[in-house]
C-alpha positions as a Markdown table, in Angstrom:
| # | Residue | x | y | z |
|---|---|---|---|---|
| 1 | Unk | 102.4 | 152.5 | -117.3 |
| 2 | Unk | 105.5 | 150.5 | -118.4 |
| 3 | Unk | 109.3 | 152.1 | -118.4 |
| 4 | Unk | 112.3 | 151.0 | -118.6 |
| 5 | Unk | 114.2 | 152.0 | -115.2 |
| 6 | Unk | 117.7 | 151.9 | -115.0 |
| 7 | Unk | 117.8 | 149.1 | -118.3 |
| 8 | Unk | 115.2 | 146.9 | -116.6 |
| 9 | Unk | 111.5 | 147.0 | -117.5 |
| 10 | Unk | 109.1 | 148.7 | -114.7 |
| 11 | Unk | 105.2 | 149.3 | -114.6 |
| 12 | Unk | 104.8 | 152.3 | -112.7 |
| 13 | Unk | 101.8 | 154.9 | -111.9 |
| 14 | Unk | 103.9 | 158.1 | -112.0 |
| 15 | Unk | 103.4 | 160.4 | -114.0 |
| 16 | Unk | 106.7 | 162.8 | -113.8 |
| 17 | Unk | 109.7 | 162.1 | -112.6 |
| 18 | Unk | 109.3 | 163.8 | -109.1 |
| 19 | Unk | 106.2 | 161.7 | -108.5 |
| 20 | Unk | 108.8 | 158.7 | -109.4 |
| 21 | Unk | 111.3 | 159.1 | -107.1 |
| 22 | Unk | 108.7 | 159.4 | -104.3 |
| 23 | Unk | 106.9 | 156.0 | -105.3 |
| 24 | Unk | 110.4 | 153.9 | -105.7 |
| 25 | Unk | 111.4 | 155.6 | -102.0 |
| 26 | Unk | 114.4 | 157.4 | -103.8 |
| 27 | Unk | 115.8 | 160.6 | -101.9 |
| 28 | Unk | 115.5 | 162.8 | -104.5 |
| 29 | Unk | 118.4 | 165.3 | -103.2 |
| 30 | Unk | 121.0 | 163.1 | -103.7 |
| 31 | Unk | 120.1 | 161.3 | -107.6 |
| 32 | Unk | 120.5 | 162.3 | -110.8 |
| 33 | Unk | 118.1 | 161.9 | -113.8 |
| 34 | Unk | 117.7 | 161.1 | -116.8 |
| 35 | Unk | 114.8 | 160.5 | -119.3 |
| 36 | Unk | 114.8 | 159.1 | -122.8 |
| 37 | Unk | 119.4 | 159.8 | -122.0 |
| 38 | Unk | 118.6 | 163.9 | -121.3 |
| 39 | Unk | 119.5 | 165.0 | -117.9 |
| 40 | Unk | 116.7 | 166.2 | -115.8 |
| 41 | Unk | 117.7 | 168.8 | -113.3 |
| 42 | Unk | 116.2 | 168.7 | -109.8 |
| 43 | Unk | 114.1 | 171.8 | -110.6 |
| 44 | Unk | 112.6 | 170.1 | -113.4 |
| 45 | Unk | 111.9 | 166.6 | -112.2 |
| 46 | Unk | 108.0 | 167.9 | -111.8 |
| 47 | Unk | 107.5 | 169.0 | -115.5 |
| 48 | Unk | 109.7 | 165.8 | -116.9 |
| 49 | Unk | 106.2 | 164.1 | -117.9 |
| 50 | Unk | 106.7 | 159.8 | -118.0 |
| 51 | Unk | 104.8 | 158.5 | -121.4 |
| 52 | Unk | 104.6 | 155.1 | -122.3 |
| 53 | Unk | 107.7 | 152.9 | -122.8 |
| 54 | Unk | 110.4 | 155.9 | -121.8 |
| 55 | Unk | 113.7 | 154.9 | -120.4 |
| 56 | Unk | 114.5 | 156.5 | -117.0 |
| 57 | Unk | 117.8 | 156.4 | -115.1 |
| 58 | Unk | 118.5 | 157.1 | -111.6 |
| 59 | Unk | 121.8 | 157.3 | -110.5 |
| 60 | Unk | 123.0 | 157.6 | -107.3 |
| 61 | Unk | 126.3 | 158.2 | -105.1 |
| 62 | Unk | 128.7 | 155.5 | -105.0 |
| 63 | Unk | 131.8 | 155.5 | -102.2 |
| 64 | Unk | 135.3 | 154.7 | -103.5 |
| 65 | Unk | 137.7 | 156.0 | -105.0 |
């Protein structure tokens, strides 16, 4: 299925969010996400169900300051 991940255009056989992160190699503990600009809390990452053309963001940790 094709997303838009992080503003650049994806095919991807996920169907959730959870099953995302796992296929991408993301550790899911330390990103946040988004679908279609909603946050997605960790607990829900497995009911967040990816359709056709939806825009995902995964953010993770940056160092600085």
């Amino acid at each position: 299925m094709k997303i838009t991940l992080n503003g650049e255009a994806k095919d991807v056989a996920a169907r959730d969010i959870e099953t995302l992160l796992r296929e991408l190699d993301y550790r899911p503990e330390i990103v946040a996400t988004a679908l279609n600009r909603e946050f997605v809390p960790r607990g829900a990452r497995g009911t967040a169900t990816l359709a056709e053309g939806d825009a995902v963001e995964i953010l993770s940790p940056m160092k600085g300051g």
